[in-house]
DRENGU-204317 format. One record per residue: residue in one letter; x negated, y, z of N, C-alpha, C, O in turn. Coordinates in Angstrom, 2 decimals. Example, Ala and Ser with C-alpha at 12.3 -4.5 7.8 and 13.67 -1.06 7.14 Angstrom:
BEGIN
aa = A	n_east = -13.19	n_north = -5.69	n_up = 7.80	ca_east = -12.30	ca_north = -4.50	ca_up = 7.80	c_east = -13.20	c_north = -3.30	c_up = 7.80	o_east = -14.24	o_north = -3.32	o_up = 8.46 .
aa = S	n_east = -12.85	n_north = -2.25	n_up = 7.08	ca_east = -13.67	ca_north = -1.06	ca_up = 7.14	c_east = -12.90	c_north = 0.03	c_up = 7.87	o_east = -13.41	o_north = 1.14	o_up = 8.04 .
//
This chain:
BEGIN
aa = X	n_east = -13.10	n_north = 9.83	n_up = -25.27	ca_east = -13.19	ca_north = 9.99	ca_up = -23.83	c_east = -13.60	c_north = 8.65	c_up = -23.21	o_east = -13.12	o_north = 7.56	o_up = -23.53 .
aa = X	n_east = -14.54	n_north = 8.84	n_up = -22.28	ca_east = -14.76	ca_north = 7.36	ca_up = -21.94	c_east = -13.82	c_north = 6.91	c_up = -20.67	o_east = -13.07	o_north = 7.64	o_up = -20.03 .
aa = X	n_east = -14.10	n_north = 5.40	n_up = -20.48	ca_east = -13.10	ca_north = 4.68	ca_up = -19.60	c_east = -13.35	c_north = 5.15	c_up = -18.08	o_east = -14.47	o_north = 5.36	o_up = -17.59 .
aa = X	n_east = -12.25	n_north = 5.26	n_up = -17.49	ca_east = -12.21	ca_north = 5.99	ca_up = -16.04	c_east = -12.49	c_north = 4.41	c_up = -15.19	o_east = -12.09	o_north = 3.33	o_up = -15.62 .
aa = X	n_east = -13.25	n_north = 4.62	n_up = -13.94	ca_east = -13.41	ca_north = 3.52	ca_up = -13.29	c_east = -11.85	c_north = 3.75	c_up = -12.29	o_east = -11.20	o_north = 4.76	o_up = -12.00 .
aa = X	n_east = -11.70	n_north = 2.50	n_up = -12.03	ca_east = -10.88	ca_north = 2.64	ca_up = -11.00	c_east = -11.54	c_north = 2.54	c_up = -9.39	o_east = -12.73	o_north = 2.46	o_up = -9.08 .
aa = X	n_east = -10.65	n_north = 2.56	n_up = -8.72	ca_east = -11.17	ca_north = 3.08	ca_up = -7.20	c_east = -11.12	c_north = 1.31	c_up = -6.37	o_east = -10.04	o_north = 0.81	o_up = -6.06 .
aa = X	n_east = -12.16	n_north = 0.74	n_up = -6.19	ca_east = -12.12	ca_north = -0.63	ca_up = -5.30	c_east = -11.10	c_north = -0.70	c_up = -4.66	o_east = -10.26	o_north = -1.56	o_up = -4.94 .
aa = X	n_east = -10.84	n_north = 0.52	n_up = -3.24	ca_east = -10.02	ca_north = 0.63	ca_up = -2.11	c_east = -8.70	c_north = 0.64	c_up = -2.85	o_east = -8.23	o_north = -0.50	o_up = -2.91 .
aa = X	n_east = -8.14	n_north = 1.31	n_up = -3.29	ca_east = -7.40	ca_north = 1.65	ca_up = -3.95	c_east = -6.45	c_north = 0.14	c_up = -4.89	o_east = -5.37	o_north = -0.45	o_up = -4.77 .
aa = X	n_east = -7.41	n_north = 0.11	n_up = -5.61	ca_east = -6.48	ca_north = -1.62	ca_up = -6.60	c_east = -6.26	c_north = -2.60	c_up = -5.31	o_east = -5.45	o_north = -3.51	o_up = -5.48 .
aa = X	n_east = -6.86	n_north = -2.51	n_up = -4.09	ca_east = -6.78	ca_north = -3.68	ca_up = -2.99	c_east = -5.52	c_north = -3.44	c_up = -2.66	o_east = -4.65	o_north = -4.30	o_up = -2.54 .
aa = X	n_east = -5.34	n_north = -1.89	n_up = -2.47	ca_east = -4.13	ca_north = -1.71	ca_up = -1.21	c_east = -2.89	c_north = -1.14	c_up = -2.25	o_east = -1.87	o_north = -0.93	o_up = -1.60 .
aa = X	n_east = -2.79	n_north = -0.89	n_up = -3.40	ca_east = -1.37	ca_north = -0.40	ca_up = -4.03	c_east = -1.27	c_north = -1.12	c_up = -5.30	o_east = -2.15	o_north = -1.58	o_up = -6.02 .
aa = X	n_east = 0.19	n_north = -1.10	n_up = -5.40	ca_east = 0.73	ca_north = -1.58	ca_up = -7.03	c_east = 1.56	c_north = -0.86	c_up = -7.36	o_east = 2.13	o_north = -0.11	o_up = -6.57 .
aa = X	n_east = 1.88	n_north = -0.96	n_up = -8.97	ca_east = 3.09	ca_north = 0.14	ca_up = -9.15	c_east = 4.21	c_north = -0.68	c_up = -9.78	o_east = 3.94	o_north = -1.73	o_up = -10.37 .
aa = X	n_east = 5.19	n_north = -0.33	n_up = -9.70	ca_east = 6.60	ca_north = -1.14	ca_up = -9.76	c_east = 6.75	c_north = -1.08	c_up = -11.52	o_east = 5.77	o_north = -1.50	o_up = -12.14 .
aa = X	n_east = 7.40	n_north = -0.81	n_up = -11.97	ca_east = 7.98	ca_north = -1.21	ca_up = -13.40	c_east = 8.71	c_north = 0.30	c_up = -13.47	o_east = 8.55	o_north = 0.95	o_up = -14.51 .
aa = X	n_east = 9.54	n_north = 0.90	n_up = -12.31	ca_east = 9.67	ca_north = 2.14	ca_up = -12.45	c_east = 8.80	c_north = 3.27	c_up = -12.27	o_east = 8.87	o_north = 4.41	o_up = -12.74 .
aa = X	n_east = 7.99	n_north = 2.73	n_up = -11.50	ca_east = 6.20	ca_north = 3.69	ca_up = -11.42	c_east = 5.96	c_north = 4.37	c_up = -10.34	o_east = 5.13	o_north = 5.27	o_up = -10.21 .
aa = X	n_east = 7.10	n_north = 3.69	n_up = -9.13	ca_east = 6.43	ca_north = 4.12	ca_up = -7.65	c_east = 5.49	c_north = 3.32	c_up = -7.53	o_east = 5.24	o_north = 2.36	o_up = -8.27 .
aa = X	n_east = 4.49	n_north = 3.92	n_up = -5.92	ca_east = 3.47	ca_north = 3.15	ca_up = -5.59	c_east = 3.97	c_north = 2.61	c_up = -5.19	o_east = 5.14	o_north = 2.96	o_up = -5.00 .
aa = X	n_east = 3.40	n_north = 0.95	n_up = -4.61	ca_east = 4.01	ca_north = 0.05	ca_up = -3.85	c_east = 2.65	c_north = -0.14	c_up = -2.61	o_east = 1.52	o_north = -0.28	o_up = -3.07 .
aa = X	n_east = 2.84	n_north = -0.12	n_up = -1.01	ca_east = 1.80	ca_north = -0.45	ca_up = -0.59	c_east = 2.38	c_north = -1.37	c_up = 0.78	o_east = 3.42	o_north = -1.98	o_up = 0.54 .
aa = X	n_east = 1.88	n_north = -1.52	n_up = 2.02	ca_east = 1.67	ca_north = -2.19	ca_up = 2.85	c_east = 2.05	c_north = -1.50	c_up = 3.93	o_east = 2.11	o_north = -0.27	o_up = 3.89 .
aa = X	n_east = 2.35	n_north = -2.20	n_up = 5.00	ca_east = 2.56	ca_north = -1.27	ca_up = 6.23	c_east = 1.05	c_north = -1.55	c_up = 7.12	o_east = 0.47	o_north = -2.62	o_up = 6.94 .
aa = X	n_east = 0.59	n_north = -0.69	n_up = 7.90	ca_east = -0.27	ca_north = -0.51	ca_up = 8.75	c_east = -0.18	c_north = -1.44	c_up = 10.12	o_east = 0.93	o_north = -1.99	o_up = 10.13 .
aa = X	n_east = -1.06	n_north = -1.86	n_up = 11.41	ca_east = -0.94	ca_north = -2.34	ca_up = 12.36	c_east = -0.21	c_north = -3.92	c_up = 12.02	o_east = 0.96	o_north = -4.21	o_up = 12.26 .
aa = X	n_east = -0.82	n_north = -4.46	n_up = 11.66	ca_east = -0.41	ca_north = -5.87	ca_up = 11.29	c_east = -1.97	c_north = -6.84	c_up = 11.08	o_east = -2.07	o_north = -7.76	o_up = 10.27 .
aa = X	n_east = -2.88	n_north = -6.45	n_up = 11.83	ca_east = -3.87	ca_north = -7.17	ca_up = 11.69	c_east = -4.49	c_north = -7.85	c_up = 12.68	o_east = -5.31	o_north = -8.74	o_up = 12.43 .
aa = X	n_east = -4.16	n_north = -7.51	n_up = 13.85	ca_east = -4.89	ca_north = -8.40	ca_up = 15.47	c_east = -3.26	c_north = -7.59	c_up = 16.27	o_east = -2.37	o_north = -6.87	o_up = 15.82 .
aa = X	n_east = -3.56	n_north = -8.20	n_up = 17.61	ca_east = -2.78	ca_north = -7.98	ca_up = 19.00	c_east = -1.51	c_north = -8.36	c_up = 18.58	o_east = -0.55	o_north = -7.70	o_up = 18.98 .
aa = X	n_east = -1.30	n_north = -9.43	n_up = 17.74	ca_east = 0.53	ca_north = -10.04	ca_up = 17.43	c_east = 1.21	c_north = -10.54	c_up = 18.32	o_east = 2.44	o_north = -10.60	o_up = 18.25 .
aa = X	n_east = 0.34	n_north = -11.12	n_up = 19.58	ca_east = 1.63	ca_north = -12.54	ca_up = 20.16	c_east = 0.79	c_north = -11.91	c_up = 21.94	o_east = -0.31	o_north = -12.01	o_up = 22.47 .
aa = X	n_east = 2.26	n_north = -11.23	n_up = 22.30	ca_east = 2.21	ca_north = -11.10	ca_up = 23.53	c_east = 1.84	c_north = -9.77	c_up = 24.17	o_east = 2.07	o_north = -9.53	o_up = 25.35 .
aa = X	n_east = 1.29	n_north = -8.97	n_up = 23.38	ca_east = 0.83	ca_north = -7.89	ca_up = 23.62	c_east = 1.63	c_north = -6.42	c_up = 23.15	o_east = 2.75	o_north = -6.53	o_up = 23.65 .
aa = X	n_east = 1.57	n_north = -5.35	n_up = 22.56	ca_east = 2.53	ca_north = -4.20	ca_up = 22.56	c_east = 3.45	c_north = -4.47	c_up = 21.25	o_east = 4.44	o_north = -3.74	o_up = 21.21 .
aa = X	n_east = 3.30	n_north = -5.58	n_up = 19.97	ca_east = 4.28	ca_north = -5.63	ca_up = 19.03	c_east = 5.31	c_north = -6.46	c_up = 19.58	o_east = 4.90	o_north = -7.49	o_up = 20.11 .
aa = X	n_east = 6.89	n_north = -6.23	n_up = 19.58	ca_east = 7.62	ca_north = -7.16	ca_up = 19.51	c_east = 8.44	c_north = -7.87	c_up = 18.26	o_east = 8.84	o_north = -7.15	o_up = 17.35 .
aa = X	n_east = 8.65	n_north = -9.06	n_up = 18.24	ca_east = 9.11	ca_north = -10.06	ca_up = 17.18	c_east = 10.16	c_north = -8.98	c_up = 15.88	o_east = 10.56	o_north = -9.48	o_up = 14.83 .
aa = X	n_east = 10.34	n_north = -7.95	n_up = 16.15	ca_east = 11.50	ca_north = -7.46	ca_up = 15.28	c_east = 10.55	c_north = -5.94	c_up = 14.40	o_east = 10.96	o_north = -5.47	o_up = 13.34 .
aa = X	n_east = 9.32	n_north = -5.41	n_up = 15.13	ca_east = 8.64	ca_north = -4.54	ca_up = 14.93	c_east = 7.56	c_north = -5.31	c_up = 14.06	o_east = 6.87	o_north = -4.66	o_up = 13.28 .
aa = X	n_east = 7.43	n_north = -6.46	n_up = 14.16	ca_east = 6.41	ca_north = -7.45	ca_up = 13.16	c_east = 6.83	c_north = -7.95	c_up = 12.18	o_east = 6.06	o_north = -8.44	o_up = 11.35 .
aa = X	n_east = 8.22	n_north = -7.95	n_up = 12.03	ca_east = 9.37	ca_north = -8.56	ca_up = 11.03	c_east = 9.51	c_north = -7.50	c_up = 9.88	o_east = 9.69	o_north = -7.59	o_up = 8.66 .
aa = X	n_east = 9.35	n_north = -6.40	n_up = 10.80	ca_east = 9.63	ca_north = -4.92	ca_up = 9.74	c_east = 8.45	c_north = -4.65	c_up = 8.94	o_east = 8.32	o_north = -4.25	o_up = 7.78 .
aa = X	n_east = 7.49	n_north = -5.01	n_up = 9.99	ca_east = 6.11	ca_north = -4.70	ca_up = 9.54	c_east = 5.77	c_north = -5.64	c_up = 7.63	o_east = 5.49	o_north = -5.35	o_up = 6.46 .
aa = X	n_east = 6.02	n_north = -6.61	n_up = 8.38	ca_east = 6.11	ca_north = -7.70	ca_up = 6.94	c_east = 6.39	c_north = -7.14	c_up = 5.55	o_east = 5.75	o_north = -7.48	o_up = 4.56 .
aa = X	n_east = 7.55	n_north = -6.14	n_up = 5.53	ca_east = 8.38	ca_north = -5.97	ca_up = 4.26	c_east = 7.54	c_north = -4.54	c_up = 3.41	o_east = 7.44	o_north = -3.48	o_up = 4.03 .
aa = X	n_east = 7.07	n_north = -4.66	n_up = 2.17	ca_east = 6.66	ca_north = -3.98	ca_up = 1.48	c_east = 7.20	c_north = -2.16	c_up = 1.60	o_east = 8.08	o_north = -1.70	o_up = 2.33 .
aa = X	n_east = 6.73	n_north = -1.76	n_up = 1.07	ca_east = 6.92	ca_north = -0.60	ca_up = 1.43	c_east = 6.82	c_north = 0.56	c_up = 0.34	o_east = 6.29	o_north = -0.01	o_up = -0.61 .
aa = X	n_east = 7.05	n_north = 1.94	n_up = -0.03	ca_east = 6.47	ca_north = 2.58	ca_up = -1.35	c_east = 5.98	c_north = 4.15	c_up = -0.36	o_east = 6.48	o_north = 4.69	o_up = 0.63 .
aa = X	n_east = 4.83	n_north = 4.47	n_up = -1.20	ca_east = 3.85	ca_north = 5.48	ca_up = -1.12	c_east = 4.92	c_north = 6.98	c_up = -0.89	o_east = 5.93	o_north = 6.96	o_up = -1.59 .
aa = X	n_east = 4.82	n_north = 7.69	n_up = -0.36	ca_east = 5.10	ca_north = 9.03	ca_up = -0.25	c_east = 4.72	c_north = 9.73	c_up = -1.50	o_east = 3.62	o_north = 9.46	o_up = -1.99 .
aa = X	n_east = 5.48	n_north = 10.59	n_up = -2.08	ca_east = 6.01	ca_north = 10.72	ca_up = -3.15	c_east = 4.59	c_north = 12.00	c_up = -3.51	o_east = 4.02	o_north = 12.26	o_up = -4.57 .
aa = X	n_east = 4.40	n_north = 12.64	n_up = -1.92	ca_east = 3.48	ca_north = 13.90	ca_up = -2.33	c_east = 2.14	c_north = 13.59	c_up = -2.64	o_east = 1.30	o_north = 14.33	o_up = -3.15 .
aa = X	n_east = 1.96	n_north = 11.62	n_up = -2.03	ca_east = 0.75	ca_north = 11.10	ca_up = -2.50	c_east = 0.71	c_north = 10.23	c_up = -3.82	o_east = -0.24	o_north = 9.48	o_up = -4.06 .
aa = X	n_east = 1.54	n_north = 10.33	n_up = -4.48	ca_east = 1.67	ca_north = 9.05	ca_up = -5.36	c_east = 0.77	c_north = 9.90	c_up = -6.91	o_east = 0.17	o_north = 9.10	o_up = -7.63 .
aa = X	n_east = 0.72	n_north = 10.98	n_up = -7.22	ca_east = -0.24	ca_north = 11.35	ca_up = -7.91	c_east = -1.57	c_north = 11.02	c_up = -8.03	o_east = -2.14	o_north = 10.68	o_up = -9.07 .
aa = X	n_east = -2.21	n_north = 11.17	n_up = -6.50	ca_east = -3.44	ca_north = 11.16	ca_up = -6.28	c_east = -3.54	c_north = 9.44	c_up = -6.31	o_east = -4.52	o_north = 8.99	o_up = -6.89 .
aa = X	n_east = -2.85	n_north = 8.75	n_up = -5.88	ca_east = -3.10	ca_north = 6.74	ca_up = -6.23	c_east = -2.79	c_north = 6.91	c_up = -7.31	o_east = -3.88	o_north = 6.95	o_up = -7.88 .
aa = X	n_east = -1.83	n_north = 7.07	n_up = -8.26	ca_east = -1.91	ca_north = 7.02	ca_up = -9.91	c_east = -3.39	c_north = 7.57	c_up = -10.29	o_east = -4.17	o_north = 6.61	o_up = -10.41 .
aa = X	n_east = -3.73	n_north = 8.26	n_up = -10.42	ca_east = -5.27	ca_north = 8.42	ca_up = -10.76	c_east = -6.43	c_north = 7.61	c_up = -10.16	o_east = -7.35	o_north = 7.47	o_up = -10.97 .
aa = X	n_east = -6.63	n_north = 7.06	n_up = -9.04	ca_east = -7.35	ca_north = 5.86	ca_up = -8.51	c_east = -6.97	c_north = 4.56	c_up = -9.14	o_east = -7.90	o_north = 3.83	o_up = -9.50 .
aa = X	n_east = -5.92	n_north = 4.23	n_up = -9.29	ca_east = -5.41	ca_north = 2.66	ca_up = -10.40	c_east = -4.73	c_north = 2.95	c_up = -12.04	o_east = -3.69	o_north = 2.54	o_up = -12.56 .
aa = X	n_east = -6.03	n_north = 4.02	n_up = -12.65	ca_east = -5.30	ca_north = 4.59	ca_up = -13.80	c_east = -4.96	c_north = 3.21	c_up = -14.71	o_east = -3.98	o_north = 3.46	o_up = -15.41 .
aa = X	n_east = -5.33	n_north = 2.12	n_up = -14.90	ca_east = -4.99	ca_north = 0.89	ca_up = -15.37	c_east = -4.02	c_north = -0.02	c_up = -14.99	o_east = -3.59	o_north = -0.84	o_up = -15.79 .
aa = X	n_east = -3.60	n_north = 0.05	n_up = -13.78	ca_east = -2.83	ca_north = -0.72	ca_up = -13.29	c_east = -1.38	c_north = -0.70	c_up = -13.78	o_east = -0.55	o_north = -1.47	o_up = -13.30 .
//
């Protein structure tokens, strides 16, 4: 069988733990930080890693079949 490519988007934005959830990022953390609709405790949260929804974690296991 030949080697499956993996997905660009995909290896950027997830990892998988040692127990084999996805691991990804939280959203809205890229412009409008200081002064505008985020406050200091909603940017704090934002920071902390996060894991994939369980009904999607199939479909990213097959995009980072190497990882």
């Amino acid at each position: 069988m030949p080697k499956l490519k993996t997905h660009s988007g995909a290896k950027k934005r997830f990892s998988l733990t040692k127990s084999g959830k996805v691991k990804r990022a939280h959203a809205n953390k890229r412009h409008l930080l200081n002064g505008h609709d985020k406050d200091t405790k909603r940017k704090r949260g934002l920071r902390a890693g996060a894991y994939a929804d369980k009904t999607n974690e199939p479909a990213i296991k097959r995009m980072i079949p190497y990882k």
